[in-house]
N, C-alpha and C positions, 0 to 999 in steps of 0.2 A: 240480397236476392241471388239467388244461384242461375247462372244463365246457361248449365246445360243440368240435363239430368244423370245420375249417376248410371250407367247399366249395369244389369244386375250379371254376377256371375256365367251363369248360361248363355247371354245373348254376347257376351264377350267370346263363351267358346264359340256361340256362333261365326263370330267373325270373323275368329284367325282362319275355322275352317274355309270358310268363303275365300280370305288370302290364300292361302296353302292351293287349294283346290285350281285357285286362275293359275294358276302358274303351272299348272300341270296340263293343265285343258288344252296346249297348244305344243305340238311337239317343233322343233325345229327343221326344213326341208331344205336338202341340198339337190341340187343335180348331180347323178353320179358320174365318175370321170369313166371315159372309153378304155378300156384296158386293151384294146386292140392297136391304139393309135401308132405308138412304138417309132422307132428313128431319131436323128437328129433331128429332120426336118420338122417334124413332128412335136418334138419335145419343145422346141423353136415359137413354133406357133403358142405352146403352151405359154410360155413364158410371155412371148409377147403382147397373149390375150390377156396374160393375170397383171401385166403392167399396165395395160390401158383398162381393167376394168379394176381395178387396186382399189380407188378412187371412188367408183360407185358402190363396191363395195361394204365399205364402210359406211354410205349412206343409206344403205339397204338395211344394214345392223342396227345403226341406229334408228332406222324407221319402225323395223320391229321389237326395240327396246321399249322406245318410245310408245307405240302399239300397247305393247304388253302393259307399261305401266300404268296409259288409261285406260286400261283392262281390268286389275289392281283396285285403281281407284275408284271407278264405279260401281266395283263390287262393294267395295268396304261401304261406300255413301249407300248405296242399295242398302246395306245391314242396319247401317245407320239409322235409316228411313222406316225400317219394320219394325226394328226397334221402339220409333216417337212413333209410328200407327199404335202399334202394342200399347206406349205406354197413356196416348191420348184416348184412345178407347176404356183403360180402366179408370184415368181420370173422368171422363164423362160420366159413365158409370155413378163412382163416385159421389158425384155432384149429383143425380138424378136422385139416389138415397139420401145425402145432406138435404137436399128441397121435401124431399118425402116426409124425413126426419124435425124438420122445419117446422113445415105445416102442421107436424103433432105436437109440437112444442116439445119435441125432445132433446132437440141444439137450438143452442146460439145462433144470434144472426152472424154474432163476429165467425162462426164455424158456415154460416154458410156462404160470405162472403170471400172466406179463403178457398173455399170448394171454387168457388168461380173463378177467383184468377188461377189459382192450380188449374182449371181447366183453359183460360185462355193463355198460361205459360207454354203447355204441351201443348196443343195445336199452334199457337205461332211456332214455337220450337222447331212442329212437324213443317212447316211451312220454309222454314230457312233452310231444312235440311234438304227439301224438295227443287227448291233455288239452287242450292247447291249443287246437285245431282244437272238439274239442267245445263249450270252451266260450264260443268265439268261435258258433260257431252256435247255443245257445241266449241268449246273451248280445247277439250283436252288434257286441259291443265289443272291444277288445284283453285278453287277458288278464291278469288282478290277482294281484300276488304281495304285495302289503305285506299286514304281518300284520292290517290293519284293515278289506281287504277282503270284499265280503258274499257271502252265499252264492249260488250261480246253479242256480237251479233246484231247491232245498237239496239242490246238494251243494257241499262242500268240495272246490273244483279246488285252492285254496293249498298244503294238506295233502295230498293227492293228489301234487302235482308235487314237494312236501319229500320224501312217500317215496320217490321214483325217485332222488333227489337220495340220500339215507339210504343207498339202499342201493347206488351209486356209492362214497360215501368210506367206509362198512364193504370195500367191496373191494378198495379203494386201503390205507388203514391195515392189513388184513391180511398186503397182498402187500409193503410198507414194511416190517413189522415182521420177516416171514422175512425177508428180505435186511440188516436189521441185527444180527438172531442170527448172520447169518455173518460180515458185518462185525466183530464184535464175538468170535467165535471166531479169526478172521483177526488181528487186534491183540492177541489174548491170548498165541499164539506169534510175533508179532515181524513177520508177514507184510505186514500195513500200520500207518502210521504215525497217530500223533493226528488230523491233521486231517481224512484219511477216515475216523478213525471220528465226528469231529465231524460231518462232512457227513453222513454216513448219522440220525445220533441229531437234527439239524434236520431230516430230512426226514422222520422219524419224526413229529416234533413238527406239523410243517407238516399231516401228513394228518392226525395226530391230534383238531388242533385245526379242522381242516376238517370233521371229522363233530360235532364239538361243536357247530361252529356250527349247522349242519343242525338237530340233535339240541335245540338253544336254539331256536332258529326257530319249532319243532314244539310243544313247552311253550309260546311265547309264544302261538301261534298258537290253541292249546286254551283257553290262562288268557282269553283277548279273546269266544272265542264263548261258553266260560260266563260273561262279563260281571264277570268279577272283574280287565278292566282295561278302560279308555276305549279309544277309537282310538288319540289322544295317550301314552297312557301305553304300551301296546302299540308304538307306532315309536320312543318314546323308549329304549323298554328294550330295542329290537333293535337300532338303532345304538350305546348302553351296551357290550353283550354283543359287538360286534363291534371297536369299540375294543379292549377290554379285550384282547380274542383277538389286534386287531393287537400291540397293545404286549407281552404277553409273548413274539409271537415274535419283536418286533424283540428284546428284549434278547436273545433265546437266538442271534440273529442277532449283535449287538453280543458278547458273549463270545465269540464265534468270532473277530469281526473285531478282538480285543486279542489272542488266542491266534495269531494269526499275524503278528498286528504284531511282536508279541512276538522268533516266531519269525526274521521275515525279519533283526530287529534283528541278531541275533545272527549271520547270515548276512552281514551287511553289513560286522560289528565285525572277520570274518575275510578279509571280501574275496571272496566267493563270489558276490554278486552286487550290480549297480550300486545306490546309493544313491536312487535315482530311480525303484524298488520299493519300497522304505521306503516313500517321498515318498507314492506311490501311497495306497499301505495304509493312512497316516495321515490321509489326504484322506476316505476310505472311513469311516474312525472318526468322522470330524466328521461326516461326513452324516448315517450313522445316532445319534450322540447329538441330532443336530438333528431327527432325525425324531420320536424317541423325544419331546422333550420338546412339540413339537408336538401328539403325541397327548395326554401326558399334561394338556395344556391344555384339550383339546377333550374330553377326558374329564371335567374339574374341570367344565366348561360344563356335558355332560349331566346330570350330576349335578345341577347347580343346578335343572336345566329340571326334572330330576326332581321336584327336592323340593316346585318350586313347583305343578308340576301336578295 
């Protein structure tokens, strides 16, 4: 599942425009010096006004650095934001033709069930990005998603942007699981073979485990603001949680990639196809046992970090 959407050419030049443009929109203001003042005593004063304002100075510089670049950033999220309006308006769109198209029996249900979560991906989408905008202007700052970030303004933007996120891969794991019901009625009379019904039953697993994560996120995210984890303990148990998620899908990945090793073997033993698909296949198996044990490395580490934290 793709969690943002790509923009298109144009709305990209729109954007730099928007950067280029803020950065012009504001020229710099000095007070100008007295060219009259003249003397020692004079120069005196100078001096001793630029030592005692030295100091603030620089805190004035940085206040309109600072200024400027949540200037910057609300533009771009502003672009950002017309952007997911633009693009959840042609998905709705969209969807209202898929339903149209429906009712004539001219699509799928499975075509018009993706019109629909294509429609509820762009508007959550547009929703996160809105969050974000928000809390870039009472904040200032770029938006915080790690579970140990603080509340702005008290409220929970982290939680906030998980639900839109939540209710994304509930859309996706529903419309997955019809289309494996069929897959799987389709293999029961002969209509397709094992390994599309393996691929449909991973991609199952893939959204499944993608609203998990969500779903983990959201728990962690609660356990931290009632104070029953540290920060520390809070990021170490999100990257834990997300390991773990990669490695069982690698293996469900990896039994796939034996079940076709498997397969081609015997393809091969008959002469049906070049040996140099094997070759492939078996290249594929090492990668993923090597990933797999990777993780499980990196996992054996959090763990440690856990215990000691």
């Amino acid at each position: 599942m793709n969690e943002h959407n790509e923009p298109r050419p144009e709305f990209v030049s729109n954007l730099e425009w928007q950067v280029r443009t803020s950065f012009h929109r504001h020229e710099r203001f000095a007070e100008p010096v007295n060219a009259n003042l003249g003397g020692k005593m004079k120069i005196g004063v100078l001096v001793l006004a630029s030592a005692l304002m030295g100091a603030g100075g620089v805190v004035v510089k940085d206040g309109v650095q600072e200024a400027r670049a949540q200037e910057v950033l609300i533009a771009r999220i502003n672009a950002e934001v017309r952007m997911a309006e633009l693009e959840a308006e042609f998905v709705q769109n969209r969807l209202m033709e898929t339903e149209s198209q429906f009712e004539a029996g001219v699509v799928t249900r499975d075509a018009l069930e993706s019109a629909r979560v294509a429609a509820t991906e762009a508007e959550q989408n547009l929703q996160r990005l809105r969050l974000d905008l928000e809390e870039v202007q009472l904040s200032g700052k770029e938006p915080r998603n790690d579970m140990s970030a603080p509340l702005v303004d008290g409220r929970d933007f982290v939680l906030e942007r998980l639900g839109a996120e939540e209710a994304i891969a509930s859309a996706w794991v529903a419309l997955v699981s019809q289309q494996v019901d069929r897959v799987q009625e389709l293999h029961e009379v002969g209509m397709i073979d094992d390994a599309d019904l393996t691929e449909g039953l991973l991609a199952l697993d893939e959204a499944e485990a993608q609203l998990e994560s969500v779903q983990a996120r959201m728990v962690l995210r609660r356990r931290f603001l009632d104070g029953a984890l540290t920060a520390q303990e809070a990021d170490l148990a999100l990257e834990r949680a997300e390991v773990e998620a990669e490695i069982e899908l690698l293996r469900g990945n990896l039994d796939a990639a034996l079940l076709h090793y498997q397969g081609l073997e015997e393809r091969v033993q008959i002469g049906a196809i070049h040996p140099s698909e094997l070759e492939r296949a078996r290249l594929e198996l090492q990668r993923l046992e090597t990933e797999l044990e990777f993780l499980q490395i990196k996992l054996s580490t959090l763990m440690g970090e856990l215990s000691d934290s």
